[in-house]
Each structure stands twice: as structure tokens, then as C-alpha cells.
N, C-alpha and C positions, 0 to 999 in steps of 0.2 A: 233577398240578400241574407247572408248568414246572420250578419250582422244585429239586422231584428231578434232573431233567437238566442243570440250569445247569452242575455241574463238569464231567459228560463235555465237555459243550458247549466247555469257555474248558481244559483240559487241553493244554498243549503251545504255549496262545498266550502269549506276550510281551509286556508290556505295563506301563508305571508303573501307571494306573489302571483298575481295572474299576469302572464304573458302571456301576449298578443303579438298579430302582425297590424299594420298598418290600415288593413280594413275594417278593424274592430276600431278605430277609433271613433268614437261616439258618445254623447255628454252622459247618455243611458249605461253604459258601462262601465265609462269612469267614474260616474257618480256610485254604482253600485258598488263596484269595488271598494272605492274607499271607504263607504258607510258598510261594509262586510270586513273592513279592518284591514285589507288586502292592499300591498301596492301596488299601482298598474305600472309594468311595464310595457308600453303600446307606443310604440314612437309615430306623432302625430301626422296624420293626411298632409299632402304638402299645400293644399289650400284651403287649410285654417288658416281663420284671421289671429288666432292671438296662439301663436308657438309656443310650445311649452316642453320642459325638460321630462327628459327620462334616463334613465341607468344604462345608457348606451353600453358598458364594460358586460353588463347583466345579461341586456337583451339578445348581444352577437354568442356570448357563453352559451346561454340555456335555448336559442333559438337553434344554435349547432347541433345541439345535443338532440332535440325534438325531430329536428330533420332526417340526423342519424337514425335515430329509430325507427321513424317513418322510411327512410330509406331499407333497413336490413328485414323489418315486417312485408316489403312488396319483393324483395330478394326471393324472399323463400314463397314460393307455387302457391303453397297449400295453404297458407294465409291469406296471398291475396286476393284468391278466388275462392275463399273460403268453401276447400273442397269436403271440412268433416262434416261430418253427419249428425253429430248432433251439438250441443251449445258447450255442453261438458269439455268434450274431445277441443272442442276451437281453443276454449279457455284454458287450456292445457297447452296446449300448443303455442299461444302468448306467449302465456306463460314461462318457458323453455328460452 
């Protein structure tokens, strides 16, 4: 599961918020986060026993926005089969 790698993953990043979808809900996460000074935005698994609040205004905003992007990065060919040839040309390509 992704899940287990999420901290290695966000270790050493900087950030007010991490947002998350619902599979990263995890004590390991949420703990990190907040001791990284970070607030989590991760709206909880539905079978937690003890529900907990999150920034519902926040998470529909900036999960939009992450989709979007992820949507218009597999739009375009040459990204999502990442057809450059070298790392450079890809990063550029983001990039744009």
C-alpha cells in the first residue's frame, strides 16, 4: 500500500498543508505531519473509530486543483508516456 511509504516520501518537505486522499489516513502520517508543523488535510477512513475533523472547504479546493493537473499532464502524449529522451527534455516539458 502507498500508504506505508507516504512519510519516507514527504520527510524533509516544507509545507503548511499536506493533503491527502482518504487512503493515507494513518496515525503514522498524521502524526508526522503535525510534528513537521504541517496541517493534515486527510479526511478520515470511514471505519475509524474516533472521527475526526478536517478543512472540508480546503480539501474539495486544492484536491480540484491536483486533479486538474494530473488531468491536463496525461492530456498531453508526450508526458504521459513519457516519450523524451532524456530527463532534461521531460523537465521541460512539465515544466510548460
Amino acid at each position: 500500500a502507498d500508504c506505508k511509504e507516504a512519510v519516507h516520501l514527504i520527510e524533509g518537505i516544507s509545507a503548511e498543508i499536506l493533503l491527502a486522499d482518504r487512503g493515507y489516513d494513518t496515525n503514522d502520517i498524521l502524526a508526522y505531519a503535525v510534528s513537521a508543523g504541517m496541517e493534515p488535510v486527510i479526511p478520515p477512513k470511514r471505519n475509524r473509530k474516533e472521527q475526526r475533523d478536517y478543512d472540508k472547504y480546503l480539501y474539495k479546493k486544492l484536491r480540484h486543483l491536483v486533479e486538474n493537473c494530473f488531468l491536463t499532464l496525461k492530456r498531453w502524449r508526450g508526458i504521459a508516456t513519457r516519450y523524451a529522451k532524456t530527463s532534461d527534455a521531460f523537465i521541460a516539458a512539465v515544466h510548460v
